[in-house]
C-alpha positions as CSV (number, residue, x, y, z in Angstrom):
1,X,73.9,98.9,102.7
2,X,76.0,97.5,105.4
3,X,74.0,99.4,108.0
4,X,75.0,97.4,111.1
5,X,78.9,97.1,110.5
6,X,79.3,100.5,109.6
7,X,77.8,101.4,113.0
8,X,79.4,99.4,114.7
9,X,82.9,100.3,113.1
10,X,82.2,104.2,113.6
11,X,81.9,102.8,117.3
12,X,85.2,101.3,117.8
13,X,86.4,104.3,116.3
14,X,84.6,106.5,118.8
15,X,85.5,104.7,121.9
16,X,89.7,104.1,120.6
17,X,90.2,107.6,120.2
18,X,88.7,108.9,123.6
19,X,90.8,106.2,124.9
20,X,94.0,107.6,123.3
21,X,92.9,111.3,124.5
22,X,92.9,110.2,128.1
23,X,96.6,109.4,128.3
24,X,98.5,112.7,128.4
25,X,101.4,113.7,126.0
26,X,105.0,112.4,126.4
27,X,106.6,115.9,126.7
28,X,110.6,115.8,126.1
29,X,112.3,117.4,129.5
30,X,113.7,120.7,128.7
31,X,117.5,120.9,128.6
32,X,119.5,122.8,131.8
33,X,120.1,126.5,130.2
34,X,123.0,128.7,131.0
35,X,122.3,131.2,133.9
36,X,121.6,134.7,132.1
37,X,121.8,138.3,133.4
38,X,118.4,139.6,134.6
39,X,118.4,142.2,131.9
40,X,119.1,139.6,129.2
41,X,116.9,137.2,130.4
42,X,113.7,139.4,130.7
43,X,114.5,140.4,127.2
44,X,114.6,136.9,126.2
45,X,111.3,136.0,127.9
46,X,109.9,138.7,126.2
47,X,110.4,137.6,122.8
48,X,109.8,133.8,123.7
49,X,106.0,135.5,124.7
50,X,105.8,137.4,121.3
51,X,106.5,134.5,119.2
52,X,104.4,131.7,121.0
53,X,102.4,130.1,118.4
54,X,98.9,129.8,118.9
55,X,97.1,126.3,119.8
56,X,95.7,124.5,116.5
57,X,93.0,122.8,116.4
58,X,92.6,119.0,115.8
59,X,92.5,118.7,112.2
60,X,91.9,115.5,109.6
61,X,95.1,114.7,108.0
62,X,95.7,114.0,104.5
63,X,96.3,110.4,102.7
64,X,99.7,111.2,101.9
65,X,100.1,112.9,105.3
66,X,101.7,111.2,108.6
67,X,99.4,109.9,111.0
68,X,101.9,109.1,113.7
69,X,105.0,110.6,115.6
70,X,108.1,108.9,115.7
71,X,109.3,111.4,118.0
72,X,108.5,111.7,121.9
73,X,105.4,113.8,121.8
74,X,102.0,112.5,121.0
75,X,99.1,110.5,121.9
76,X,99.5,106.5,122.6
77,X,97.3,103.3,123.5
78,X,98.5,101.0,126.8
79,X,98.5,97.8,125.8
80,X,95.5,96.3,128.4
81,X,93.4,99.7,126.7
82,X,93.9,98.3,123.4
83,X,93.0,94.9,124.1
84,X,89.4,95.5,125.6
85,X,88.8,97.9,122.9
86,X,90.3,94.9,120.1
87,X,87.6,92.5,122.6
88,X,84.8,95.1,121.2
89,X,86.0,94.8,117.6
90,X,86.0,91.3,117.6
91,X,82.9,91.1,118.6
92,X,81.5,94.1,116.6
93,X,82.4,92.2,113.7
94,X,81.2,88.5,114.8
95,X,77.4,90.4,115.1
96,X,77.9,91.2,111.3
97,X,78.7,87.5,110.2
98,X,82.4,88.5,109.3
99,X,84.0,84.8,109.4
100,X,86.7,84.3,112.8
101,X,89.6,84.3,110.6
102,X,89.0,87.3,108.9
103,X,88.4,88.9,112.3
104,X,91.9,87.6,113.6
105,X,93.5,89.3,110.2
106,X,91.9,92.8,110.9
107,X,92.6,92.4,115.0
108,X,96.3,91.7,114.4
109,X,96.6,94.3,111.9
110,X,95.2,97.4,114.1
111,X,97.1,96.2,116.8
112,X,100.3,96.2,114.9
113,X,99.4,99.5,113.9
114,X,98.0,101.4,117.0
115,X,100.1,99.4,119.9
116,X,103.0,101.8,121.0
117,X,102.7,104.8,118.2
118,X,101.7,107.6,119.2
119,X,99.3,109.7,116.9
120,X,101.0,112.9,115.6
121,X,99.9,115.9,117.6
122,X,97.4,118.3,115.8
123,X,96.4,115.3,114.2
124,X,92.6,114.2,114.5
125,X,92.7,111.2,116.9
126,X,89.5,109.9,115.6
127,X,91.2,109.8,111.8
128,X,94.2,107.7,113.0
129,X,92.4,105.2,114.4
130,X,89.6,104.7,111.3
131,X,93.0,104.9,109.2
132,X,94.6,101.9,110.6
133,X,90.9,100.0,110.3
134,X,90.5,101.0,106.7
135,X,94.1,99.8,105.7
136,X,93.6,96.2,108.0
137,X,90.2,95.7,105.7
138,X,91.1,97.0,102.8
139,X,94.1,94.4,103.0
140,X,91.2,91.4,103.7
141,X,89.6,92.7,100.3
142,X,92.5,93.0,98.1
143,X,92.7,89.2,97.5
144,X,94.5,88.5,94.4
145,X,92.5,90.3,92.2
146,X,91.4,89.1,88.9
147,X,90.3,91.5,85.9
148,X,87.7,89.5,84.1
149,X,86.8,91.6,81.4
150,X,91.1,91.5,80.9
151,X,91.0,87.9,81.2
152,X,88.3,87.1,78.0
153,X,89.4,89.4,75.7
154,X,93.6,88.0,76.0
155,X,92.8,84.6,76.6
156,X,92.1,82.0,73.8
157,X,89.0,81.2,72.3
158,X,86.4,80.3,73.1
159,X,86.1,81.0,76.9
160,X,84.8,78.7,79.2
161,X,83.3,80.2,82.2
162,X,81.7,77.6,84.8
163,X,79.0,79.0,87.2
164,X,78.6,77.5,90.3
165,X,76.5,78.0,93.4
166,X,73.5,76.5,95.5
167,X,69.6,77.7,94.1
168,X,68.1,81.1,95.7
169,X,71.4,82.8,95.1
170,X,70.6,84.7,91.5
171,X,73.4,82.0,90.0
172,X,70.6,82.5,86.8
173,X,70.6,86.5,86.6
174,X,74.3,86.2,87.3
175,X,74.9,84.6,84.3
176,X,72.1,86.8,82.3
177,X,74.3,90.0,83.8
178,X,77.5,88.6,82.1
179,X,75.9,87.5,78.8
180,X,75.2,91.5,78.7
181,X,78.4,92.9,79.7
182,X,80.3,90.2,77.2
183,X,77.8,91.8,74.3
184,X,78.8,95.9,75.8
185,X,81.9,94.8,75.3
186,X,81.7,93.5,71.6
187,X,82.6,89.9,72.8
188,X,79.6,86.8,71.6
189,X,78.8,84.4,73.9
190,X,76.4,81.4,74.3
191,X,74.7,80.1,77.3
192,X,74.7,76.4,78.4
193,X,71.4,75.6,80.4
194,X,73.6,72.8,82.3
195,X,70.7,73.0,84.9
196,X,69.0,70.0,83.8
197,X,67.7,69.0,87.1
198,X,65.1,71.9,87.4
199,X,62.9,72.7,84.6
200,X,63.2,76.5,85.6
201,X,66.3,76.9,85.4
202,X,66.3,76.1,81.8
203,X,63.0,77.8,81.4
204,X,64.3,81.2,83.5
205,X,67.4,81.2,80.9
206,X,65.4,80.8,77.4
207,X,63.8,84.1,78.9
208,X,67.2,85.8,79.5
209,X,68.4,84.6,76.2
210,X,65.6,85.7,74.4
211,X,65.2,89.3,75.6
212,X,69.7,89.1,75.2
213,X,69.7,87.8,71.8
214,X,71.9,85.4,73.0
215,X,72.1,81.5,71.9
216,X,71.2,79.2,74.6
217,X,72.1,75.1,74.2
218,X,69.5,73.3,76.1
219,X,68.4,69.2,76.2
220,X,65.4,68.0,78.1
221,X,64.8,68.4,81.8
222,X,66.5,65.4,83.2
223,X,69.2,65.4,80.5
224,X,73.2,64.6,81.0
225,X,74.7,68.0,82.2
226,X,78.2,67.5,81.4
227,X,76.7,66.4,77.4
228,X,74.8,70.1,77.4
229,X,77.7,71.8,78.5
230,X,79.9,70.0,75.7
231,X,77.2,70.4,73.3
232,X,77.5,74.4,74.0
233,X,81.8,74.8,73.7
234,X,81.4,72.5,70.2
235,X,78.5,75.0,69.0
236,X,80.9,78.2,70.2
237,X,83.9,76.4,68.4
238,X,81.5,75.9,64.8
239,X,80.5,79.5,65.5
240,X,83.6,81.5,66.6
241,X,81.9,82.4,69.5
242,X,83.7,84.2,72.4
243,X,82.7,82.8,75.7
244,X,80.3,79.9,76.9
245,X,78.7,80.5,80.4
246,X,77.6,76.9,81.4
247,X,74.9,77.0,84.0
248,X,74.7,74.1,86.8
249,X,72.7,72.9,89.5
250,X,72.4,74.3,92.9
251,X,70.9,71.7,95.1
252,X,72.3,71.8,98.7
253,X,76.2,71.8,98.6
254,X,75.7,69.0,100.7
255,X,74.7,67.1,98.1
256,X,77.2,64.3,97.4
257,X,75.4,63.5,93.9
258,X,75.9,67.4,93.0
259,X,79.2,67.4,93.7
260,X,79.8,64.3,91.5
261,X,77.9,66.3,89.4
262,X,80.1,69.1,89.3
263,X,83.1,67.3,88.5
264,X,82.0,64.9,85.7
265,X,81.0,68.8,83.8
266,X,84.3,69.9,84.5
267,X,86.2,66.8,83.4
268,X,84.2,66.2,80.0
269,X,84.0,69.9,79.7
270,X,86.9,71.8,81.1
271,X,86.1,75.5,81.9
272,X,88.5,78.1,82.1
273,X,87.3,79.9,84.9
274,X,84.8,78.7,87.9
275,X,82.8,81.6,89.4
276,X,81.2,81.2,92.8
277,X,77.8,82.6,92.7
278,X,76.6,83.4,96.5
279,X,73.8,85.2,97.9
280,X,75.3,88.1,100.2
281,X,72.7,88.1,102.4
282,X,73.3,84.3,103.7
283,X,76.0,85.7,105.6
284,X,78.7,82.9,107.2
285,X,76.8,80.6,105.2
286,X,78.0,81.6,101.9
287,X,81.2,81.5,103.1
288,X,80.8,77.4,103.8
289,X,79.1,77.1,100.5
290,X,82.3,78.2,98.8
291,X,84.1,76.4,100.8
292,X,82.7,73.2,99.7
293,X,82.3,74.1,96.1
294,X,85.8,74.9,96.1
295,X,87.1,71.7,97.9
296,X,85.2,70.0,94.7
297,X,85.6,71.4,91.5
298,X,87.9,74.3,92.4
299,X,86.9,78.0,92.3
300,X,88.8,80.6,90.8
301,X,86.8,83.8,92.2
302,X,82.9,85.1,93.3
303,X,80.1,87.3,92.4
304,X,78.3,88.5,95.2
305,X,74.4,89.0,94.4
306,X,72.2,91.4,97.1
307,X,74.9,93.1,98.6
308,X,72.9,96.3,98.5
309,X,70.5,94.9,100.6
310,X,72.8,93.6,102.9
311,X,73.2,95.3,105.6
312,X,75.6,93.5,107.8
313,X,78.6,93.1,105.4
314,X,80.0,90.0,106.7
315,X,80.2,87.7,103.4
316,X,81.7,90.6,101.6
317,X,84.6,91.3,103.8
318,X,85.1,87.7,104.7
319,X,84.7,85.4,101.5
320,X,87.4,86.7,99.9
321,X,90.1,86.0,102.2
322,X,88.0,82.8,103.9
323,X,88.7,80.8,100.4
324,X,91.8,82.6,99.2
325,X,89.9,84.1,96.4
326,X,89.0,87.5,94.8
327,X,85.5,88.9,94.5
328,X,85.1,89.8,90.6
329,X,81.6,91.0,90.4
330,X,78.4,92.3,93.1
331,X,75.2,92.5,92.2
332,X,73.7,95.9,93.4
333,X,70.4,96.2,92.0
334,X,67.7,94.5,89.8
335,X,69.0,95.5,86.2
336,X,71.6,93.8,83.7
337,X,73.7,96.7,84.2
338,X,73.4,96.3,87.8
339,X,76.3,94.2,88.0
340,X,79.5,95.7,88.7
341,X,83.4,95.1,89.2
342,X,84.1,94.9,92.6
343,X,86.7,97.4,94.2
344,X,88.0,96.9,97.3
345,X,88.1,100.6,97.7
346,X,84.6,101.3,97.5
347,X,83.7,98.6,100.1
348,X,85.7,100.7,102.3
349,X,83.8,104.0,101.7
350,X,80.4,102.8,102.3
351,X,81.7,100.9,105.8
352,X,82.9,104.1,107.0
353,X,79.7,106.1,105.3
354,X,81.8,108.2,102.8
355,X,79.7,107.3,100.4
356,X,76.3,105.9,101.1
């Protein structure tokens, strides 16, 4: 996964360090020393020989270790060098669908980190440089980050957890996915088939439900969605049940009618939480589709579904910081269980192949 952008990261990496190895070491000038009597003095260089300390190598630092010198002595970018090299980032990340802004944050953030330090001698060059691109993305992913499973099991019941996002995305299996986690975890839930404009939608969750053992509120194709979705947090209230995960349509976000849609379920039947459902793969579209959802109805976070066949990575490092909003959960295989909490740390590793 994320094939392309990890290339083209290890790239920028490649040609930033060679860049930093061409400009020779700031070496302090040696201070005037004291004229010394031949005999002393050939004693002295004598000893200075014996005690010379052999070259090291270029090695990889440590996390906790200093990259950079704050001293005279070690390897710095020119200002015009950094900016052509920034000019290949940008567009390194543009031909993976990361959104402009995003590729502003990250650009400003190596800059402010590379221009005018110089990298510790002994240190790996190479490591410097991905180190200041690791910290600049990892900042883009750490979006006010929300623990979900946290958030049911401390928050009053029951739950109301409103799914929204255009068809084709796996808004459906997102919500199957939950269903099962909310059931490892002990918690009951029951599923609001809010679709009512397609026929499979309701028809794809009586499946789910079925094979979940997991009570699914339904009305006719056709039917009032905001009624279905009221229907469902009356049944949880009779029931004591946990969470209701209200399903909705996912026509075009275009759609003017969908929108008004969207809002008339959330003012008969407030949810707690809105998740954004969008398709990784749809690259800078995704990002406009949460855009728009959010502009309506208000999001509070995203799931990601296909991210492991993505191999750009654009809609996962941009969506986040394009709509202010945290990434709870990607999708990363074809399972229940393939559904996990996203960690803005283990984005990083597979970007920079540490753990493919």
């Amino acid at each position: 996964m994320f094939k392309k952008l990890r290339d083209k990261l290890k790239s920028f990496t490649d040609k930033a360090s060679k860049e930093l190895e061409e400009i020779e070491e700031e070496i302090p000038k040696k201070p005037k020393q004291k004229k010394i009597e031949p005999k002393k003095e050939a004693k002295k260089k004598k000893k200075e020989k014996k005690e010379k300390p052999r070259k090291k190598e270029a090695r990889t630092p440590s996390e906790k270790e200093e990259l950079f010198a704050e001293g005279r002595i070690g390897k710095k970018l020119r200002e015009g060098r950094l900016e052509d090299l920034l000019w290949d980032l940008e567009m390194a990340l543009l031909e993976s669908d990361v959104a402009l802004p995003v590729v502003e944050r990250i650009k400003t953030s190596v800059k402010s980190d590379l221009l005018g330090r110089k990298v510790r001698r002994g240190v790996d060059i190479e490591s410097a440089v991905e180190a200041s691109l690791k910290k600049a993305i990892t900042e883009v992913l750490a979006q006010n980050p929300v623990n979900f499973d946290a958030y049911v099991k401390s928050h009053e019941k029951p739950v109301v957890v409103m799914f929204v996002g255009v068809n084709g995305t796996g808004k459906t299996t997102a919500i199957a996915r939950i269903a099962h986690r909310l059931k490892k975890n002990r918690l009951s839930c029951v599923i609001a088939a809010a679709d009512t404009f397609r026929a499979g939608a309701i028809e794809q969750l009586e499946k789910h439900s079925e094979r979940l053992g997991v009570k699914l509120i339904k009305h006719q194709a056709g039917a009032d969605p905001a009624a279905v979705a009221f229907d469902a947090i009356e049944h949880a209230k009779a029931r004591h049940k946990d969470v209701v995960l209200v399903d909705t349509a996912g026509r075009m976000h275009s759609n003017i009618n969908l929108m008004d849609e969207m809002a008339k379920i959330k003012r008969v039947a407030p949810p707690h939480m809105i998740i954004f459902v969008g398709d990784a793969l749809s690259g800078n579209d995704t990002i406009i589709q949460a855009k728009k959802f959010d502009e309506t109805v208000g999001i509070d976070c995203a799931i990601l579904t296909k991210i492991d066949a993505d191999a750009k990575g654009g809609a996962a490092l941009s969506i986040a910081h394009a709509v202010g909003k945290p990434i709870v959960f990607i999708g990363v295989g074809q399972e229940y269980d393939d559904l996990i909490m996203f960690d803005p740390r283990w984005m990083v590793e597979r970007l920079f192949g540490e753990d493919t």
